[in-house]
KOLRO-43215 format. One line per field, with one value per residue (C-alpha): chain; residue number from 1; x, y, z; residue in three letters. Coordinates in pm, 1 decimal. Example, Ala and Ser with C-alpha at 12.3 -4.5 7.8 and 13.67 -1.06 7.14 Angstrom:
<atoms>
c = [A / A]
k = [1 / 2]
u = [1230.0 / 1367.0]
v = [-450.0 / -106.0]
w = [780.0 / 714.0]
r = [ALA / SER]
</atoms>
This chain:
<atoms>
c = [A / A / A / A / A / A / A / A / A / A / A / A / A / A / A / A / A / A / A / A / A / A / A / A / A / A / A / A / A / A / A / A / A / A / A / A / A / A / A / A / A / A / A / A / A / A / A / A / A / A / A / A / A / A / A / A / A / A / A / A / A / A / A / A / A / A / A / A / A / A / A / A / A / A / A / A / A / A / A / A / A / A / A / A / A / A / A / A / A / A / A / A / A / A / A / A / A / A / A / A / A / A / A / A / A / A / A / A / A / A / A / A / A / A / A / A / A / A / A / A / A / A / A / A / A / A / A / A / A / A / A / A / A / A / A / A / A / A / A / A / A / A / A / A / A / A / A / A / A / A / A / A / A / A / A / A / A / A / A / A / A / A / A / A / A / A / A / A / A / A / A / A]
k = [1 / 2 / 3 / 4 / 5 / 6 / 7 / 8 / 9 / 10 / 11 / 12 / 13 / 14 / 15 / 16 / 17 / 18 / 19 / 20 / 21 / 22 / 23 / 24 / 25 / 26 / 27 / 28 / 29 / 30 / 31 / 32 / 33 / 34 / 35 / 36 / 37 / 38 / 39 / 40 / 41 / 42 / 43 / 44 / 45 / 46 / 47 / 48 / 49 / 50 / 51 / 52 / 53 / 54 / 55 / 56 / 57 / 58 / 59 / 60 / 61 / 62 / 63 / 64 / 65 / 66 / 67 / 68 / 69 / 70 / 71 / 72 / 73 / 74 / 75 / 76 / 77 / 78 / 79 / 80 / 81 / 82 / 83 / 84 / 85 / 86 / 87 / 88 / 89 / 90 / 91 / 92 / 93 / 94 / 95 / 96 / 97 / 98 / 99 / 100 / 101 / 102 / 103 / 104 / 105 / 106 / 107 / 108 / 109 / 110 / 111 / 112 / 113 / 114 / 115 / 116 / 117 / 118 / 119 / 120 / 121 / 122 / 123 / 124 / 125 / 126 / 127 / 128 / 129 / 130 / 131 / 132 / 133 / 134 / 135 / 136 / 137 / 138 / 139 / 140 / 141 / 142 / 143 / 144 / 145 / 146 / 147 / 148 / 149 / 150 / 151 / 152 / 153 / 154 / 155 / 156 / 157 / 158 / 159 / 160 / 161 / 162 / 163 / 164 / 165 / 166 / 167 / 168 / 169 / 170 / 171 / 172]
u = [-649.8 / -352.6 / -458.7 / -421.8 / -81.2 / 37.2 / -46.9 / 66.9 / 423.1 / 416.8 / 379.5 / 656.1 / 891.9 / 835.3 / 852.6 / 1326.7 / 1461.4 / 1532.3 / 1916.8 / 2041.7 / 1892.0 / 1973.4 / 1912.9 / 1937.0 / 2202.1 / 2230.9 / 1956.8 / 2063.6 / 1758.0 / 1932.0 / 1861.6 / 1969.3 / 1945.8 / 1773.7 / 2046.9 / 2152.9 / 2389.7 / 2324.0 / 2443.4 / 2560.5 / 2753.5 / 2906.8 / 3044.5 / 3178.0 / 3395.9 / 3445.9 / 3459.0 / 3164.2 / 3301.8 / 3437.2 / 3100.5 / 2974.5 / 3129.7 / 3137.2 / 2826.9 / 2611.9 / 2659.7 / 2771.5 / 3113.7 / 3209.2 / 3482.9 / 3336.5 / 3030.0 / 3290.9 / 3399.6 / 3086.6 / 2866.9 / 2581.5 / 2252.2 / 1979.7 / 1713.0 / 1721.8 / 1443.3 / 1492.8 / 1686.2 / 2047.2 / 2256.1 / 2211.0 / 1867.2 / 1541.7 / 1262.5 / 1042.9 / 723.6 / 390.5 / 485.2 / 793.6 / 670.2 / 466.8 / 799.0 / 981.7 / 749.3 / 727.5 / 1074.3 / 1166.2 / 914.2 / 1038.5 / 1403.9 / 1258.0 / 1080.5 / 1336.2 / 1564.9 / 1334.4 / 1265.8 / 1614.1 / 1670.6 / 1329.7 / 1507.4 / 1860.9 / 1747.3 / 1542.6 / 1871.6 / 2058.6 / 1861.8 / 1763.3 / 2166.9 / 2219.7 / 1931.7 / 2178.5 / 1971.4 / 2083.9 / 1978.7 / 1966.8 / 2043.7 / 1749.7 / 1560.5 / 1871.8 / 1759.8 / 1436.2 / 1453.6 / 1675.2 / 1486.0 / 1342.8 / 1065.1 / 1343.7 / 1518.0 / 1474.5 / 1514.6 / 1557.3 / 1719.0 / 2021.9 / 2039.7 / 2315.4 / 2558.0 / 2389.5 / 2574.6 / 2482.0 / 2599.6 / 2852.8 / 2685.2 / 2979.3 / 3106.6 / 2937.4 / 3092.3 / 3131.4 / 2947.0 / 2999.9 / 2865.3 / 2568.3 / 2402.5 / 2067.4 / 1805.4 / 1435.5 / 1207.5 / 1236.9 / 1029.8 / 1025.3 / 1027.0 / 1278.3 / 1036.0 / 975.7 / 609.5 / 418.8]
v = [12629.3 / 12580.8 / 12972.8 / 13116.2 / 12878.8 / 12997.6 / 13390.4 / 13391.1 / 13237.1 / 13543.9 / 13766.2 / 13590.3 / 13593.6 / 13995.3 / 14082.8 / 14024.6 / 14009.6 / 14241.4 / 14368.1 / 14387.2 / 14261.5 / 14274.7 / 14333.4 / 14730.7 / 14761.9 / 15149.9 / 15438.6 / 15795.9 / 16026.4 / 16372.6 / 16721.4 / 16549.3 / 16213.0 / 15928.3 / 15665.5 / 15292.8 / 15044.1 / 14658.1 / 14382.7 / 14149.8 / 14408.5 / 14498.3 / 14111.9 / 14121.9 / 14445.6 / 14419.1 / 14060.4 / 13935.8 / 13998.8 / 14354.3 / 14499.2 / 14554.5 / 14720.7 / 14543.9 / 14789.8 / 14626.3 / 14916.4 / 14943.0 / 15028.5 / 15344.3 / 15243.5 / 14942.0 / 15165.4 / 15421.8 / 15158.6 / 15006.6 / 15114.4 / 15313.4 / 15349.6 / 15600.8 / 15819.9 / 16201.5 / 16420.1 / 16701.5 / 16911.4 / 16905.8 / 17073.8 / 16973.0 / 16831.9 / 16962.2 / 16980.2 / 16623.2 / 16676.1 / 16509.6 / 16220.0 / 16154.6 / 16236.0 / 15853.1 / 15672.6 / 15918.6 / 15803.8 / 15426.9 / 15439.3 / 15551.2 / 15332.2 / 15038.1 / 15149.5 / 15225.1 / 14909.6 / 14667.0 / 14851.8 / 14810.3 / 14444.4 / 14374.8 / 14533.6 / 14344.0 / 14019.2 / 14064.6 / 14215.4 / 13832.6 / 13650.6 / 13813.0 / 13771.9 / 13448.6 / 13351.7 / 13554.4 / 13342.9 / 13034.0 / 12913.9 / 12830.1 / 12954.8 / 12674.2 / 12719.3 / 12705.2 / 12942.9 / 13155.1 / 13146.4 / 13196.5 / 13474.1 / 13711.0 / 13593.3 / 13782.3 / 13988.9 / 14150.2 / 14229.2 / 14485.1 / 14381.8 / 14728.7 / 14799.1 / 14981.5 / 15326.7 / 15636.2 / 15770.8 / 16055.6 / 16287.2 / 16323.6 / 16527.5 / 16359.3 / 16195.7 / 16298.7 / 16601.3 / 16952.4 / 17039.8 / 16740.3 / 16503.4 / 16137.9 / 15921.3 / 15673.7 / 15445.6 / 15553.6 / 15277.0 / 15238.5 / 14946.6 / 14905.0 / 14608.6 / 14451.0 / 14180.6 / 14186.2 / 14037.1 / 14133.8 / 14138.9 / 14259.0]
w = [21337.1 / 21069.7 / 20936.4 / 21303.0 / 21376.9 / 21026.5 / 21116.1 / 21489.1 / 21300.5 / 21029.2 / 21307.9 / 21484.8 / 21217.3 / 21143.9 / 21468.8 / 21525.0 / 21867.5 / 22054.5 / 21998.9 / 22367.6 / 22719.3 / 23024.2 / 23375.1 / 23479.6 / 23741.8 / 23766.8 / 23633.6 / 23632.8 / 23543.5 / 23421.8 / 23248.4 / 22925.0 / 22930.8 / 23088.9 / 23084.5 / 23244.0 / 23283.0 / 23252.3 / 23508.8 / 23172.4 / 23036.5 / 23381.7 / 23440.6 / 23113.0 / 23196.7 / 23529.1 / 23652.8 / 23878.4 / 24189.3 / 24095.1 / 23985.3 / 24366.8 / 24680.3 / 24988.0 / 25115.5 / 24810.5 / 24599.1 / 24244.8 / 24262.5 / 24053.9 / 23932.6 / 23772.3 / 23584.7 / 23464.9 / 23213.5 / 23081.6 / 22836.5 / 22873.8 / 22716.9 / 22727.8 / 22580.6 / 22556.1 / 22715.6 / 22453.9 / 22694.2 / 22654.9 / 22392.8 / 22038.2 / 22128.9 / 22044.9 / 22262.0 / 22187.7 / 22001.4 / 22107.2 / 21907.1 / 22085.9 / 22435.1 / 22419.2 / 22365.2 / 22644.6 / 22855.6 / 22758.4 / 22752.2 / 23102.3 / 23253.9 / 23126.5 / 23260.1 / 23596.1 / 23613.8 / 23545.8 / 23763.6 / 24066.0 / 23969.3 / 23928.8 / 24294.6 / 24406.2 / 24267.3 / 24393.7 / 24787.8 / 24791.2 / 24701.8 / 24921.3 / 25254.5 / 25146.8 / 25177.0 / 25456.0 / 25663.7 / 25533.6 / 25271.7 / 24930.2 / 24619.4 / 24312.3 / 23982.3 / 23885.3 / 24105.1 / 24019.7 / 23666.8 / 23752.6 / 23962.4 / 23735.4 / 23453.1 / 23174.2 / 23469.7 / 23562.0 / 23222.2 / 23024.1 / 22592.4 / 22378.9 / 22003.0 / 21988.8 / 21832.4 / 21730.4 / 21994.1 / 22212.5 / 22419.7 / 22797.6 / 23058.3 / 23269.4 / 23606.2 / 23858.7 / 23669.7 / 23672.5 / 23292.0 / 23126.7 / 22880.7 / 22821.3 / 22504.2 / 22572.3 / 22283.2 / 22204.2 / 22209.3 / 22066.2 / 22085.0 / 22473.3 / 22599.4 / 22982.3 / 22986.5 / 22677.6 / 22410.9 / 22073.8 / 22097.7 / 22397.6]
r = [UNK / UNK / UNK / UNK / UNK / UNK / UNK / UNK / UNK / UNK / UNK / UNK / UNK / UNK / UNK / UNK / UNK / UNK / UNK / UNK / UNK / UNK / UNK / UNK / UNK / UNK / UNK / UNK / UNK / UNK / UNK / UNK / UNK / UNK / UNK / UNK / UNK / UNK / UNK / UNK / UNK / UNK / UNK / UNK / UNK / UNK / UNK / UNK / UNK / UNK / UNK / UNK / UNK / UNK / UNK / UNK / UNK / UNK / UNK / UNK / UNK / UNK / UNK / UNK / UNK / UNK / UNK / UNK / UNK / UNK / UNK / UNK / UNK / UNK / UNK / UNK / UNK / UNK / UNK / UNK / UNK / UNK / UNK / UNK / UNK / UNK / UNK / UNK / UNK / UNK / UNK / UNK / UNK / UNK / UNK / UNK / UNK / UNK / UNK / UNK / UNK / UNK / UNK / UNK / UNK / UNK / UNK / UNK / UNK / UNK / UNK / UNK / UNK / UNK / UNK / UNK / UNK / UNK / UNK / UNK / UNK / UNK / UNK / UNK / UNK / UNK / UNK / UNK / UNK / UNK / UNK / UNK / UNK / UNK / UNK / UNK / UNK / UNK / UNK / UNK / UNK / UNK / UNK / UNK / UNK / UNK / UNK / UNK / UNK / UNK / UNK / UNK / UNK / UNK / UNK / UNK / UNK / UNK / UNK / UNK / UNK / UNK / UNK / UNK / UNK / UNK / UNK / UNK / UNK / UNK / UNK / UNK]
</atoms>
């Protein structure tokens, strides 16, 4: 028992966090890039009551100031088409956006018709529901250039990640 506590904590101790987490507030699937915005960093740059519109969605003035982060499908300029070995990650990768976007949405569509019936939502199922299921945990990489999401001719700079996990553990 002490040999499989002592390997499961060598394991543990290889395996670092993850460098960034959060819960995926907008997902923009392009030629170029699939990229995404997080709720955390969203409250940091826009206030909590600034990041939404009074219709529920994400205002777009609030998302043109955050950081974005994405992967590249091997399409736009400068990139080269992904080889088999990269398609696996692509893949990974995207899924893991998509599904903690949709959880997130699952999450946030229960909180909000749960207080619109008039009934409270605790702190603690607060933290519970937008908990790590709906979070997405991912390593941060080297600038990539995407095509801009409202503008025909233009390009914006994302951060690369690698290492994606949902929920954001190290290990999976």
């Amino acid at each position: 028992m002490k040999r499989a506590s002592a390997f499961v904590a060598a394991l543990l101790a290889v395996a670092p966090a993850m460098a960034k987490t959060g819960h995926v507030i907008q997902v923009h699937h392009g030629y170029d890039c699939v990229e995404f915005a997080l709720l955390e960093d969203a409250m940091v740059m826009c206030g909590a009551n600034n990041i939404f519109l009074s219709t529920g969605t994400v205002s777009g003035a609030c998302l043109n100031g955050v950081p974005w982060y994405g992967i590249e499908t091997g399409q736009g300029a400068g990139q080269t088409q992904l080889t088999a070995g990269e398609l696996p990650f692509f893949i990974a990768g995207t899924s893991a956006i998509d599904t903690a976007f949709q959880e997130w949405q699952a999450v946030n569509g229960l909180v909000v018709v749960q207080t619109g019936e008039g009934f409270s939502v605790t702190s603690t199922e607060n933290t519970r529901l937008f908990g790590p299921s709906s979070a997405v945990g991912f390593d941060l990489g080297s600038p990539l250039t995407c095509k801009a999401i409202d503008d025909s001719t233009g390009t914006h700079s994302v951060t690369s990640i690698r290492n994606i996990n949902t929920p954001p553990a190290p290990t999976q």
